[in-house]
Structure formats: structure tokens, C-alpha cells
MIMARVO-737172 format. One record per residue: residue number from 0; chain; residue in one letter; x, y, z negated of N, C-alpha, C in turn. Coordinates in steps of 0.02 Angstrom, whole numbers. Layout:
<recs>
<rec num="NUM" chaine="A" residu="A" n_u="X" n_v="Y" n_w="Z" ca_u="X" ca_v="Y" ca_w="Z" c_u="X" c_v="Y" c_w="Z"/>
...
</recs>
This chain:
<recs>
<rec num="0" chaine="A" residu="X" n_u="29" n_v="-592" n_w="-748" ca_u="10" ca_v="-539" ca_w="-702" c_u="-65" c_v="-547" c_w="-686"/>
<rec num="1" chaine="A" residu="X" n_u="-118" n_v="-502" n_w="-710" ca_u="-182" ca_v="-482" ca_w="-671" c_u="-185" c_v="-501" c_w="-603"/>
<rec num="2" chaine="A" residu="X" n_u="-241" n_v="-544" n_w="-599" ca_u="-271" ca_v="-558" ca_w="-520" c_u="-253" c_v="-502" c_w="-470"/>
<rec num="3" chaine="A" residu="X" n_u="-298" n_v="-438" n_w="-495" ca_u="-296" ca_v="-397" ca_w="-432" c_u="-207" c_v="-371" c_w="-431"/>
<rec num="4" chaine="A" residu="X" n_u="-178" n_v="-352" n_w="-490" ca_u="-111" ca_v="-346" ca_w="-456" c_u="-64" c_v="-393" c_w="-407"/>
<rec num="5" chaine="A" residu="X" n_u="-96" n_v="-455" n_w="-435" ca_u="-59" ca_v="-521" ca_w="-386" c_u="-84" c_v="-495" c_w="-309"/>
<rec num="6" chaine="A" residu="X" n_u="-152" n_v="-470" n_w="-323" ca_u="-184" ca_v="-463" ca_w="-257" c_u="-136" c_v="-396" c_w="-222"/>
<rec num="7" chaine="A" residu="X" n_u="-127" n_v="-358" n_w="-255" ca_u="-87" ca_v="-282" ca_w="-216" c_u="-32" c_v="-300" c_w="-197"/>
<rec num="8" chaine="A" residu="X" n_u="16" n_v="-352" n_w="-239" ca_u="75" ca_v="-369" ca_w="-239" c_u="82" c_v="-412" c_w="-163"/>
<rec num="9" chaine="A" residu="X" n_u="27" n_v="-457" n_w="-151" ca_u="19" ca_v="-505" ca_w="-90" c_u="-5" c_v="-456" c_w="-15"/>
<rec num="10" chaine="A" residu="X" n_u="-34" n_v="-399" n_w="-45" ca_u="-55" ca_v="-339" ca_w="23" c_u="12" c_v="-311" c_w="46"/>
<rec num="11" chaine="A" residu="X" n_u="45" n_v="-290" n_w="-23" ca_u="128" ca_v="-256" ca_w="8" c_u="159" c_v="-308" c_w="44"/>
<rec num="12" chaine="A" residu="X" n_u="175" n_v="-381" n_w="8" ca_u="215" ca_v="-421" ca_w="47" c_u="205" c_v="-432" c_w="112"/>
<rec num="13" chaine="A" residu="X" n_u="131" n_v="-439" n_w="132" ca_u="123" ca_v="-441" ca_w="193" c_u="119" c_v="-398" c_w="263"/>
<rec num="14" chaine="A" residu="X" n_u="104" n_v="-313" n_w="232" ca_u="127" ca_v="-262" ca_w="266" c_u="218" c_v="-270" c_w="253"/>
<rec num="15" chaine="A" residu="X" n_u="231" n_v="-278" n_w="230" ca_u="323" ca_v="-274" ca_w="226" c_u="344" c_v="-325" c_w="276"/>
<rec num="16" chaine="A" residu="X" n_u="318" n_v="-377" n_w="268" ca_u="334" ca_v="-440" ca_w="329" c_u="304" c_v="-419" c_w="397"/>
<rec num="17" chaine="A" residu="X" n_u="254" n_v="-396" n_w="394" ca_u="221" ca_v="-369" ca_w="468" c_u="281" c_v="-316" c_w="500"/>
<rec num="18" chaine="A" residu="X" n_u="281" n_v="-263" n_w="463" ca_u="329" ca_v="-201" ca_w="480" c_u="399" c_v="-236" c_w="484"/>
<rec num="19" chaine="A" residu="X" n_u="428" n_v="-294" n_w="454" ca_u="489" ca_v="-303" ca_w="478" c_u="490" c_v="-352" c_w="543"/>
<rec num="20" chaine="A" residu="X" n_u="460" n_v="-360" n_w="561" ca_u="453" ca_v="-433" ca_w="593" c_u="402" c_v="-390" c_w="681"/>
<rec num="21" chaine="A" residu="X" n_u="397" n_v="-358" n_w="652" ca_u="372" ca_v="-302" ca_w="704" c_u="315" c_v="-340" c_w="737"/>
<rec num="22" chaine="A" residu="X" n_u="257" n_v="-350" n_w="690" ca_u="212" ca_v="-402" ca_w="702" c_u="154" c_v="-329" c_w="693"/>
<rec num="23" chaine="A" residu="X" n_u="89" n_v="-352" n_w="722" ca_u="14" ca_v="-317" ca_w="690" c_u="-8" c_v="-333" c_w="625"/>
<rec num="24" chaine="A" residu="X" n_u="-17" n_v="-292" n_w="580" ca_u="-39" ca_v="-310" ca_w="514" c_u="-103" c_v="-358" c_w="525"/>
<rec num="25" chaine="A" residu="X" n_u="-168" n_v="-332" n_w="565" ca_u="-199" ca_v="-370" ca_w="560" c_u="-199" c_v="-442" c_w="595"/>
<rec num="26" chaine="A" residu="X" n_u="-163" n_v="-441" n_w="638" ca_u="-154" ca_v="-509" ca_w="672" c_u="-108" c_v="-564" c_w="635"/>
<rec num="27" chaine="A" residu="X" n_u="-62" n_v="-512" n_w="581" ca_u="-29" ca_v="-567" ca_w="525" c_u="-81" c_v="-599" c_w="466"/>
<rec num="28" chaine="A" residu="X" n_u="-129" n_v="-560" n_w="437" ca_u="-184" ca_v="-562" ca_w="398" c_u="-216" c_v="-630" c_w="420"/>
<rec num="29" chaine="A" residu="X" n_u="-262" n_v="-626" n_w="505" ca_u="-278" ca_v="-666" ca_w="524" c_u="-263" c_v="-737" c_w="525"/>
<rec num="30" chaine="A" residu="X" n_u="-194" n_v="-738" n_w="547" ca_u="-140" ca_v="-784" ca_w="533" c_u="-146" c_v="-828" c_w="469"/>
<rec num="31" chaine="A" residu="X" n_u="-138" n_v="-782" n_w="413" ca_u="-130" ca_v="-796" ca_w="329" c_u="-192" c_v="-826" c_w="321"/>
<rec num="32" chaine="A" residu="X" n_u="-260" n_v="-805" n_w="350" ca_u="-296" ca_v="-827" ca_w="308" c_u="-314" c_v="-887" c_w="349"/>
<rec num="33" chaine="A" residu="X" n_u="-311" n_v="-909" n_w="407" ca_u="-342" ca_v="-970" ca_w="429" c_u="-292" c_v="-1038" c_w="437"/>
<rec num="34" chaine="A" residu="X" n_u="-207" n_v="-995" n_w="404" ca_u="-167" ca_v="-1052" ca_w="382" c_u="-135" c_v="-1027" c_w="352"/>
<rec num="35" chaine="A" residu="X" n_u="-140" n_v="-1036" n_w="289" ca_u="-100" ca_v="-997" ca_w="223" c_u="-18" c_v="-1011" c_w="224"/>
<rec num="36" chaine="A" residu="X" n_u="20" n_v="-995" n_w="204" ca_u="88" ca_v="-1034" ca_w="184" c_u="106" c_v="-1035" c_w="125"/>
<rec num="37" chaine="A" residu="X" n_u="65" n_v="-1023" n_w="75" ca_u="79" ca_v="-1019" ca_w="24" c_u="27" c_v="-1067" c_w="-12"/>
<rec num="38" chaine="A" residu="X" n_u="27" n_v="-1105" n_w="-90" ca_u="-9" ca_v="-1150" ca_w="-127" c_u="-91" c_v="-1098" c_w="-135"/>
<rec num="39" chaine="A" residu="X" n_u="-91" n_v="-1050" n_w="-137" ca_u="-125" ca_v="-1020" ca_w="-153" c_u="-177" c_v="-963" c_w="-82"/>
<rec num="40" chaine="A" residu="X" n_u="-210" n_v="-986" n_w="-54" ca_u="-242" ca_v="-947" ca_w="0" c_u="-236" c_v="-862" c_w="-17"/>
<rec num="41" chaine="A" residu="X" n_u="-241" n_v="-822" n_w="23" ca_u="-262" ca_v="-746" ca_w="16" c_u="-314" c_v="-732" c_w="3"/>
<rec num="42" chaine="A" residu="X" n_u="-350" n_v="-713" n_w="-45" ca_u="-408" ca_v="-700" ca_w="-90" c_u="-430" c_v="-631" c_w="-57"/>
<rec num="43" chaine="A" residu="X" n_u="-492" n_v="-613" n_w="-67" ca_u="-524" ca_v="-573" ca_w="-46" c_u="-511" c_v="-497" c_w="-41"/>
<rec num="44" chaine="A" residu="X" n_u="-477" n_v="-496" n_w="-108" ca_u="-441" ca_v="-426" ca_w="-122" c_u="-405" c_v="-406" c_w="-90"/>
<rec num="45" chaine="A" residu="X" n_u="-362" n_v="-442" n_w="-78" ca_u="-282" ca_v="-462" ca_w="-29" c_u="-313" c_v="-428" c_w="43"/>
<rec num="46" chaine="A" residu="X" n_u="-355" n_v="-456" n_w="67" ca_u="-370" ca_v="-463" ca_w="143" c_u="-403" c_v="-405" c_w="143"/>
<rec num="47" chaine="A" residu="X" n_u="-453" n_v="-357" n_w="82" ca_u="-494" ca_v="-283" ca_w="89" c_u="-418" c_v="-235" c_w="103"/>
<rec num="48" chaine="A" residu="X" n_u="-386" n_v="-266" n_w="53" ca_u="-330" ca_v="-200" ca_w="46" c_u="-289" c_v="-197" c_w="132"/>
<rec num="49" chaine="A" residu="X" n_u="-260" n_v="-264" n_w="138" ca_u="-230" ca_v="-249" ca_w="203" c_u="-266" c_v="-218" c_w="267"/>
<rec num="50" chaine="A" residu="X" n_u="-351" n_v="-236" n_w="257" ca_u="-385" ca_v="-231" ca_w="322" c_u="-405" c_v="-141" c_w="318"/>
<rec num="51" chaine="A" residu="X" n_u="-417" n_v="-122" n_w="234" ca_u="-412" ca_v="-48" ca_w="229" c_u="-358" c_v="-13" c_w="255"/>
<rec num="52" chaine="A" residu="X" n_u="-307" n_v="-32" n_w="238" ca_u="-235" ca_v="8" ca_w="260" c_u="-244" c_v="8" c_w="336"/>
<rec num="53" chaine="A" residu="X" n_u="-272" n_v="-48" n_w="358" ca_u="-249" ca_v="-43" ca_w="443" c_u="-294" c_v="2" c_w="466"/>
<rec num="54" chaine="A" residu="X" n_u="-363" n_v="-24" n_w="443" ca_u="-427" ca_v="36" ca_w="482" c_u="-411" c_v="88" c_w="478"/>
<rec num="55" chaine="A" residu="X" n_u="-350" n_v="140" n_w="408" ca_u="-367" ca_v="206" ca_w="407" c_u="-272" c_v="220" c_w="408"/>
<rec num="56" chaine="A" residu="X" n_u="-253" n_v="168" n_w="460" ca_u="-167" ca_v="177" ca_w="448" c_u="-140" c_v="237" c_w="490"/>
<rec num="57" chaine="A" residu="X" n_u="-185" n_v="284" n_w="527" ca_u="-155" ca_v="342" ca_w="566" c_u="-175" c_v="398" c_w="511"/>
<rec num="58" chaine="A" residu="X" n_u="-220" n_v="390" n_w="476" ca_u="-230" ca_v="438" ca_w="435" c_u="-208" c_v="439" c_w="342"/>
<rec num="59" chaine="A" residu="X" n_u="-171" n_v="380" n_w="326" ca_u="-154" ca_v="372" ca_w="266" c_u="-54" c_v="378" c_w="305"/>
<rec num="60" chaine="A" residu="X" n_u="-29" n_v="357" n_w="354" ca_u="26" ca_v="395" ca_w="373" c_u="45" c_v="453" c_w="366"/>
<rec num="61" chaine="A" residu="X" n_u="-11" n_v="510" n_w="425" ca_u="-15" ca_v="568" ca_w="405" c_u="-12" c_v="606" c_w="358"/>
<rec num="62" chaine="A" residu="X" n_u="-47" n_v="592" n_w="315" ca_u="-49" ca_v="603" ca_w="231" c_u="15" c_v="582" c_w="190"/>
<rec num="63" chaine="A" residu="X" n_u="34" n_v="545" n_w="202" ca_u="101" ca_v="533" ca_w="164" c_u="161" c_v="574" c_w="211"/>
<rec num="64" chaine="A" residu="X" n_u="163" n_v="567" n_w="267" ca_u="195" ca_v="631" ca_w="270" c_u="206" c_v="683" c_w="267"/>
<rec num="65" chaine="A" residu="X" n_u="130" n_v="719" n_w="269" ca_u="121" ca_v="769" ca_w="237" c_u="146" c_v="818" c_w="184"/>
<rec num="66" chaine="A" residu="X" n_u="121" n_v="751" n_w="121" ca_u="137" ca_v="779" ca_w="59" c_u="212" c_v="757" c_w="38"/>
<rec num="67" chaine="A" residu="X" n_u="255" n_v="709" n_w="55" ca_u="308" ca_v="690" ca_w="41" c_u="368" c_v="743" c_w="26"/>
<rec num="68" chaine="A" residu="X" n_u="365" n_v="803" n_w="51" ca_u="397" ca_v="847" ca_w="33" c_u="481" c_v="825" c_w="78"/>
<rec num="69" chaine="A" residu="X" n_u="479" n_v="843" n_w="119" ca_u="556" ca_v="830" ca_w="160" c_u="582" c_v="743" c_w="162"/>
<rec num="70" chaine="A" residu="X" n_u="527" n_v="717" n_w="160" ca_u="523" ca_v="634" ca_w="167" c_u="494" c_v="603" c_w="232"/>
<rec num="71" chaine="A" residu="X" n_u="519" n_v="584" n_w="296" ca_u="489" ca_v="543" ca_w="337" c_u="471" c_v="477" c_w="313"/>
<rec num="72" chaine="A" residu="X" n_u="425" n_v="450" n_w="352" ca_u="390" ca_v="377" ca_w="324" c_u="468" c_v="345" c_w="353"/>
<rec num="73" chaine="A" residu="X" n_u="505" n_v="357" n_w="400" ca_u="543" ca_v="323" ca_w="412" c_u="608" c_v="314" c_w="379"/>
<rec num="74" chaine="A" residu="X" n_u="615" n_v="374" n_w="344" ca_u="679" ca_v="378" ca_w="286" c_u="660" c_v="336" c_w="236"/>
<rec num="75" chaine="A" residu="X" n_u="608" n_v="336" n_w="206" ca_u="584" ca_v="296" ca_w="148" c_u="583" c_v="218" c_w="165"/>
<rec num="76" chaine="A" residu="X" n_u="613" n_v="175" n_w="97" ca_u="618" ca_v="106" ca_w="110" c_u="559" c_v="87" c_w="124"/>
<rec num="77" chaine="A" residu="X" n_u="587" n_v="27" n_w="166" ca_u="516" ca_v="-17" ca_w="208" c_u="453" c_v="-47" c_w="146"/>
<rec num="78" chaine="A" residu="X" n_u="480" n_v="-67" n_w="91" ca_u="429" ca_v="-91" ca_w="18" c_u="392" c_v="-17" c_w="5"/>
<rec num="79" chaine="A" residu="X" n_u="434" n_v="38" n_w="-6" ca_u="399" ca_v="95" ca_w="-33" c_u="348" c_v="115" c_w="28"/>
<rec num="80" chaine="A" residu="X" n_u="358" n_v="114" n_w="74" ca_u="293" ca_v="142" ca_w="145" c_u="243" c_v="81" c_w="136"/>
<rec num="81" chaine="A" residu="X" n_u="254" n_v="7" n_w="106" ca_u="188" ca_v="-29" ca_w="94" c_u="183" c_v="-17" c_w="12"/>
<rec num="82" chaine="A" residu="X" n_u="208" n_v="5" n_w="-43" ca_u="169" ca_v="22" ca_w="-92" c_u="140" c_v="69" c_w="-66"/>
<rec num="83" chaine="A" residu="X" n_u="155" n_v="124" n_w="-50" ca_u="123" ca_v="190" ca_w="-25" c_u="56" c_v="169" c_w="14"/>
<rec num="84" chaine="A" residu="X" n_u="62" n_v="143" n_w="59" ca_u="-5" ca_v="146" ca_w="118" c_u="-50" c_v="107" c_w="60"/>
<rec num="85" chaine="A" residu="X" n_u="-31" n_v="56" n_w="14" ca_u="-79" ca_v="23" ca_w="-7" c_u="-128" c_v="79" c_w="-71"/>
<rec num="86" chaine="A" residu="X" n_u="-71" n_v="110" n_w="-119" ca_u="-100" ca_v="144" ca_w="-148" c_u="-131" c_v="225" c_w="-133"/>
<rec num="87" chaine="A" residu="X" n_u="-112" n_v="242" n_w="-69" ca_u="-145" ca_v="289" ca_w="-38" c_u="-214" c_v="261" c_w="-2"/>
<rec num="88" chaine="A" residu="X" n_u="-203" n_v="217" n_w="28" ca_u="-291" ca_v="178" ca_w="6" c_u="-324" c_v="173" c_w="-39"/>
<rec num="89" chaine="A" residu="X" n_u="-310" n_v="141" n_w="-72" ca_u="-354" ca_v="153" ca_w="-135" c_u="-364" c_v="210" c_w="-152"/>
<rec num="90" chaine="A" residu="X" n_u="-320" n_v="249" n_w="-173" ca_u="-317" ca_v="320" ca_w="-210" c_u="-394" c_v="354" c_w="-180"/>
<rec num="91" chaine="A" residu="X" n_u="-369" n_v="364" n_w="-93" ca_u="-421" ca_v="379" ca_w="-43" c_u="-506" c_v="338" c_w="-35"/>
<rec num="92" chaine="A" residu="X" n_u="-484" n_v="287" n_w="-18" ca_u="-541" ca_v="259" ca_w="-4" c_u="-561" c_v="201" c_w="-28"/>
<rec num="93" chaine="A" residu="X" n_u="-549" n_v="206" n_w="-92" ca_u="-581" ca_v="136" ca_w="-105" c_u="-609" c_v="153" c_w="-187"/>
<rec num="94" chaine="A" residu="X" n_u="-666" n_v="111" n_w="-213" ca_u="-686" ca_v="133" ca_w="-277" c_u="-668" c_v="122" c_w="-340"/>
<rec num="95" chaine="A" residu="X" n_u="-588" n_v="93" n_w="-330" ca_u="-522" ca_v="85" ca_w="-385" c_u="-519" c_v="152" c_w="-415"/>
<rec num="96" chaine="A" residu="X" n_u="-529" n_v="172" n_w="-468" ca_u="-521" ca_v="246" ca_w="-510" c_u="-436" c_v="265" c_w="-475"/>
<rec num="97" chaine="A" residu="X" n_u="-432" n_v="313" n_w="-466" ca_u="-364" ca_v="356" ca_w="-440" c_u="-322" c_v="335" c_w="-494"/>
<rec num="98" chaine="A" residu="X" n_u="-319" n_v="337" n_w="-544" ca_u="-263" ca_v="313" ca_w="-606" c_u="-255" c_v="245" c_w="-599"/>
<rec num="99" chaine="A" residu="X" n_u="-294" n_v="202" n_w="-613" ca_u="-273" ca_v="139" ca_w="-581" c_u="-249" c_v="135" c_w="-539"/>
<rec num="100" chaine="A" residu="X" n_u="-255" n_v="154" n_w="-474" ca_u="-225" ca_v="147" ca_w="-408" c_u="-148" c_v="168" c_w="-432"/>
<rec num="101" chaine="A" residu="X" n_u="-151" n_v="218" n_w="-473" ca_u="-64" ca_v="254" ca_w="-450" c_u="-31" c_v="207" c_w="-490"/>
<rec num="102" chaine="A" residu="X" n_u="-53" n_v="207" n_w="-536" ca_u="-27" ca_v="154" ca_w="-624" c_u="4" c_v="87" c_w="-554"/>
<rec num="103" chaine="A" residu="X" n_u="-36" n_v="62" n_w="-553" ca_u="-10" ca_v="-24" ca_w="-510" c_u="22" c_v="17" c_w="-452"/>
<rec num="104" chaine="A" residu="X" n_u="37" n_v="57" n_w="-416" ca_u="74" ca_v="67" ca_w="-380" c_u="148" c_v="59" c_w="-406"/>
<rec num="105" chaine="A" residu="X" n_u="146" n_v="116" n_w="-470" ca_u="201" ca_v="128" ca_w="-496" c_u="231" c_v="77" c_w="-513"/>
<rec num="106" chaine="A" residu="X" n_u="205" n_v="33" n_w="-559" ca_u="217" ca_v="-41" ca_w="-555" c_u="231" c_v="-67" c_w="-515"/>
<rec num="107" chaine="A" residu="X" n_u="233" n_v="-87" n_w="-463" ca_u="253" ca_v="-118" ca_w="-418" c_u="306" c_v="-90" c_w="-371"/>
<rec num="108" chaine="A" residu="X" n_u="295" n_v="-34" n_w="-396" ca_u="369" ca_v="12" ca_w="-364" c_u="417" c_v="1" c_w="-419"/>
<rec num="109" chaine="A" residu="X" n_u="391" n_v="3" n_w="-472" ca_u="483" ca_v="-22" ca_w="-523" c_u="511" c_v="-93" c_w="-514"/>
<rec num="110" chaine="A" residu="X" n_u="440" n_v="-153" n_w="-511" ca_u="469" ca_v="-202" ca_w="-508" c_u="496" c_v="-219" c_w="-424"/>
<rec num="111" chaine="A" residu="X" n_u="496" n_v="-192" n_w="-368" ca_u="496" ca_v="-218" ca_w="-325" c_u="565" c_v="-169" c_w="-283"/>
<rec num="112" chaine="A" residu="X" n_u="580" n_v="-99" n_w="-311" ca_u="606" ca_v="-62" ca_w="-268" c_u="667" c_v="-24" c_w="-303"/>
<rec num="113" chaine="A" residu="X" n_u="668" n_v="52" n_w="-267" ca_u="756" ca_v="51" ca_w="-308" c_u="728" c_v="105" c_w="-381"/>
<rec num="114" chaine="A" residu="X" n_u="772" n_v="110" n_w="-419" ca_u="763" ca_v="169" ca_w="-465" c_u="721" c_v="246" c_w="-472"/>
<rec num="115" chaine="A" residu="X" n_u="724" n_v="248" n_w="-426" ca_u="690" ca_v="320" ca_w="-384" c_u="615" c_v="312" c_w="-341"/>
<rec num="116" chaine="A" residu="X" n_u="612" n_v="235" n_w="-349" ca_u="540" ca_v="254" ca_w="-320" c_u="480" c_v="260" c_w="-359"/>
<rec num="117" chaine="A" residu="X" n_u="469" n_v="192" n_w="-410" ca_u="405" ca_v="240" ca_w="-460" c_u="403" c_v="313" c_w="-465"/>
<rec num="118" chaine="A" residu="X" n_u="450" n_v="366" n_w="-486" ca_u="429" ca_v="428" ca_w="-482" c_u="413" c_v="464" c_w="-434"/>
<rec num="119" chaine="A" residu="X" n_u="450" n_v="453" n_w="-362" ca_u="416" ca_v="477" ca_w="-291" c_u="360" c_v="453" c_w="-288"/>
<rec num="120" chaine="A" residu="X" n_u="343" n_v="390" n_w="-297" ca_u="274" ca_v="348" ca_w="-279" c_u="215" c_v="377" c_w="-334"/>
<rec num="121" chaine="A" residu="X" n_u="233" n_v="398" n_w="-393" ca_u="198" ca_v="421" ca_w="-454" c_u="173" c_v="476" c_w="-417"/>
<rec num="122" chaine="A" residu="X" n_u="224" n_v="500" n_w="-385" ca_u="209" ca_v="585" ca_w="-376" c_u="159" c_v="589" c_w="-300"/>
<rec num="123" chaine="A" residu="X" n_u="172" n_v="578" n_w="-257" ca_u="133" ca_v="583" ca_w="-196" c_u="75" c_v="553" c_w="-191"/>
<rec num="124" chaine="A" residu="X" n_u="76" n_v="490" n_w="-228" ca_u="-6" ca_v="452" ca_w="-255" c_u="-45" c_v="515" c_w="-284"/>
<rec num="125" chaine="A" residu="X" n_u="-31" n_v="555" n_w="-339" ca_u="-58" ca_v="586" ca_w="-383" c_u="-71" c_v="654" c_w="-325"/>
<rec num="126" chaine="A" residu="X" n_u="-33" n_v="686" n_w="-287" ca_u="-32" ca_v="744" ca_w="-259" c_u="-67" c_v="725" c_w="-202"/>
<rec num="127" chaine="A" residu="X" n_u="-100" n_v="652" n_w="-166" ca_u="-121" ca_v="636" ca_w="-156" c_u="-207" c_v="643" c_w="-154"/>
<rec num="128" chaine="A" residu="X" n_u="-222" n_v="621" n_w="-222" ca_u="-278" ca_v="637" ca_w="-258" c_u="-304" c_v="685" c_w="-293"/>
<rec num="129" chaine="A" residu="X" n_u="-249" n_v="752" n_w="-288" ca_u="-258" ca_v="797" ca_w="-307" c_u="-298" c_v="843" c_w="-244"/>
<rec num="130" chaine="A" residu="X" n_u="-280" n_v="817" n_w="-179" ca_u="-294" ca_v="848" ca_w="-119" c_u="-347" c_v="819" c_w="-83"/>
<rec num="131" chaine="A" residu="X" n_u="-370" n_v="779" n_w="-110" ca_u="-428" ca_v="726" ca_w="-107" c_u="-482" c_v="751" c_w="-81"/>
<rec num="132" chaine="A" residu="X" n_u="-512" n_v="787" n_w="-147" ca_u="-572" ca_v="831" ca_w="-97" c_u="-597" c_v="872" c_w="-76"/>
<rec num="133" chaine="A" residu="X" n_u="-505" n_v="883" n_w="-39" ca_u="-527" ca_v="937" ca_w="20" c_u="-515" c_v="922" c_w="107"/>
<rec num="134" chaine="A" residu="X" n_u="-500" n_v="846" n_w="96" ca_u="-502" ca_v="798" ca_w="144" c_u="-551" c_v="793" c_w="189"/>
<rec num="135" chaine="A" residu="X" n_u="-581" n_v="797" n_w="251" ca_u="-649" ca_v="789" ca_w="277" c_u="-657" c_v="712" c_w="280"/>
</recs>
């Protein structure tokens, strides 16, 4: 597995643990990085992606509900709302090409979630970025 996917893969796990555990993303981040629990510290990537999702998490919500098409963030499994926020960051705001962003989403939605989510996640990433720039 590619660094930076290890890195997206370690941003979901830790929004997924935050949101279940009913913790602050960034105060779990904080946590991670000044005492890891794992052999391997949280690398830089890890810590942009989670600290992106949080800075712009009222407005990458919005947007996914938006476009979800008869989908609350709250109907959707707890893994798919952190692939989502992560690759609706990127998609949005970060200088990861939009295809990359959706590609490792999707990925990580087959390996991580049920049957049905790479193609929801394929699809609202992309309709996503299709609506991009008309975003203020």
C-alpha cells in the first residue's frame, strides 16, 4: 500500500474513532500525535487531512448532504461519512487532482465498507467536483 493511501486510510480511522467515541477530531489528532499508539507515529499527511476535514467540517457536511440524493449523513455508515469528509476534502480543497482523490476514496470504500459504497462514494465525490466551481 502507497504512503499517502496508508496516510488517508489512518485520517478515516481516526475520524471513525473520534465520531464513535464521541470525542473532537481535533483533540483526538492532538492526542495521536504527542502519544502515538501505534509503532508508527501519524505522519504529516495524516494530520493535513484530518485538520482539513475539521477546519471546513460545516461546509464539506453540507455538501454531502446536499448532493447525496435522499441520503442523510446520518443514514450513511459511520466509515462511509469518514471516507466521504476525507475525499470531499481533497476533491474541494486540497491540490490532490479530483481523480485521485475519488480513485483512493473508492478504494478505500471497497476495502473497508459494504458492497454499495464505492459506487455511492464514486458518485457524490465526482458530482462533487463537478459542482466545484460554482462553489464561492
Amino acid at each position: 500500500m502507497a504512503a499517502r493511501t496508508k496516510s488517508r486510510r489512518r485520517a478515516i480511522d481516526l475520524l471513525f474513532e473520534a465520531e464513535q467515541r464521541q470525542l473532537n477530531a481535533s483533540e483526538l489528532l492532538k492526542e495521536r500525535l504527542a502519544t502515538p499508539v501505534t509503532e508508527a507515529p501519524l505522519n504529516e499527511f495524516t494530520a493535513d487531512l484530518v485538520s482539513g476535514v475539521v477546519d471546513h467540517w460545516t461546509q464539506i457536511n453540507d455538501l454531502l448532504t446536499t448532493y447525496s440524493q435522499g441520503w442523510s449523513l446520518d443514514r450513511m455508515p459511520a466509515v462511509d461519512r469518514a471516507i466521504l469528509r476525507v475525499g470531499a476534502f481533497e476533491v474541494l480543497f486540497s491540490e490532490v487532482p479530483e481523480a485521485v482523490a475519488i480513485s483512493e476514496a473508492v478504494a478505500l470504500a471497497t476495502e473497508l465498507s459494504t458492497d454499495d459504497s464505492p459506487k455511492f462514494v464514486n458518485g457524490l465525490l465526482a458530482r462533487l467536483a463537478e459542482v466545484k466551481p460554482t462553489l464561492a
